[in-house]
N, C-alpha and C positions, 0 to 999 in steps of 0.2 A: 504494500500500500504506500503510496505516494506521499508525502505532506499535504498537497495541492489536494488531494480525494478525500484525505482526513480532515481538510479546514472545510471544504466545501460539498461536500459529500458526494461528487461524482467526478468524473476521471477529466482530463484536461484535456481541452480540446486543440488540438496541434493540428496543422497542416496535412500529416497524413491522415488523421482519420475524418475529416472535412465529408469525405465521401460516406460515412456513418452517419450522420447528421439525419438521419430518416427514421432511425430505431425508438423504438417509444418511450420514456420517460416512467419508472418506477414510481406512483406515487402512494399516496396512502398507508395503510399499515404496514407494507414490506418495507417502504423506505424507511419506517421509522424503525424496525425492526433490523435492518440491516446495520444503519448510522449506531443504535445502539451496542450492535457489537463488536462496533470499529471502535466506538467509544474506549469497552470494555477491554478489548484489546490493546489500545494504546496507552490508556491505563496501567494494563499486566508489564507491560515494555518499559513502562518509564520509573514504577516500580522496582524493575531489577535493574533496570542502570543504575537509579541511585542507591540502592543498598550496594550493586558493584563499586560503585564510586565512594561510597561510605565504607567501602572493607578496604579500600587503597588509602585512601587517606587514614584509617584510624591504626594501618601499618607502623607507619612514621610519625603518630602523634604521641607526646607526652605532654601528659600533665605535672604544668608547675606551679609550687606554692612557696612563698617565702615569709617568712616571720617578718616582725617590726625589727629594726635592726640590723639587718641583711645587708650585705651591700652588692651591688648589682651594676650592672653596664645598662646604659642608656642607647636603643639603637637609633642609627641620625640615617633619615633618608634627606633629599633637598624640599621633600613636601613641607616634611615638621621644621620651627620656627628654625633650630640651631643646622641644620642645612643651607638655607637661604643665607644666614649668617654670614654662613662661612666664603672664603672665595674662590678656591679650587674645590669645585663638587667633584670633579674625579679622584684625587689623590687624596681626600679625607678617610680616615678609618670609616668603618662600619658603628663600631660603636664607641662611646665617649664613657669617662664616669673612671671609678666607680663609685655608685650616690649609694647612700643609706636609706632604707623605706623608713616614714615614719609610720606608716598605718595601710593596715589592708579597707580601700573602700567599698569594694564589692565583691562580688564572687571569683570574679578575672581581674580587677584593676586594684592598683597600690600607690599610694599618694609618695611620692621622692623628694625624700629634703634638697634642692636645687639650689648650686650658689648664688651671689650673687651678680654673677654674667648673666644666666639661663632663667633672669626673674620673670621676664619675657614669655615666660613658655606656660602652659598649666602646668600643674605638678603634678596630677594623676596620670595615669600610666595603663594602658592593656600591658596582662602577661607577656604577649607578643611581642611587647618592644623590648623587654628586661632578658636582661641574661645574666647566670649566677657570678657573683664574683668568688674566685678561689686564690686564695691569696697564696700570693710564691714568691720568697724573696729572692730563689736567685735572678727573676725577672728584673730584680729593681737596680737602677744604675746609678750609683755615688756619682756625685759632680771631682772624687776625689781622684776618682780609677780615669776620669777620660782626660 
């Protein structure tokens, strides 16, 4: 079944079949009988795409929760305020930080204590943007070593 048969309930009329143009028109209870179980059927179809589509995605999803106190990276697209900020959008990291939550506000969002640059910005946060912070010193670099 076509998109075009299933929005309008009968087949598309093209060039070659022009010469069909004579056959008679199904109306009354078969038509509704029939649209019904295209209905139903498309329905069943769209149905298991998105539970297939819900079993792909919930592969690679985890869920994250952070305590008050935490501290986390902020992710910077050029959308969100400290994007725009900034002046090379290509060569910026991914993400900035790392802030401390002061409070969980919802179910998915956590309010980020935000310096004084980033006042600019709200301070709540989707899960989505946060990523955990794992503190490592040997990442950190003295000003004494370079």
């Amino acid at each position: 079944m076509s998109p075009f048969e299933a929005l309008y309930g009968r087949r598309c009329r093209t060039p070659l079949c022009w010469h069909e143009s004579g056959e008679s028109v199904v109306l009354g209870p078969e038509f509704v009988c029939k649209t019904t179980e295209k209905v139903k059927l498309i329905r069943e179809k769209m149905k298991a795409s998105q539970s297939r589509q819900k079993s792909y995605h919930d592969k690679r999803r985890k869920d994250l929760e952070f305590q008050a106190g935490d501290h986390v990276f902020l992710r910077v697209t050029h959308v969100t305020g400290v994007g725009r900020a900034l002046k090379s959008k290509k060569l910026t990291s991914r993400f900035i930080g790392p802030y401390q939550i002061s409070e969980r506000v919802g179910n998915v969002s956590y309010r980020v204590a935000l310096p004084p640059n980033l006042s600019n910005l709200h301070d709540v946060f989707h899960v989505s943007r946060l990523r955990k912070y794992i503190s490592d010193p040997s990442h950190v670099i003295h000003m004494d070593d370079v």
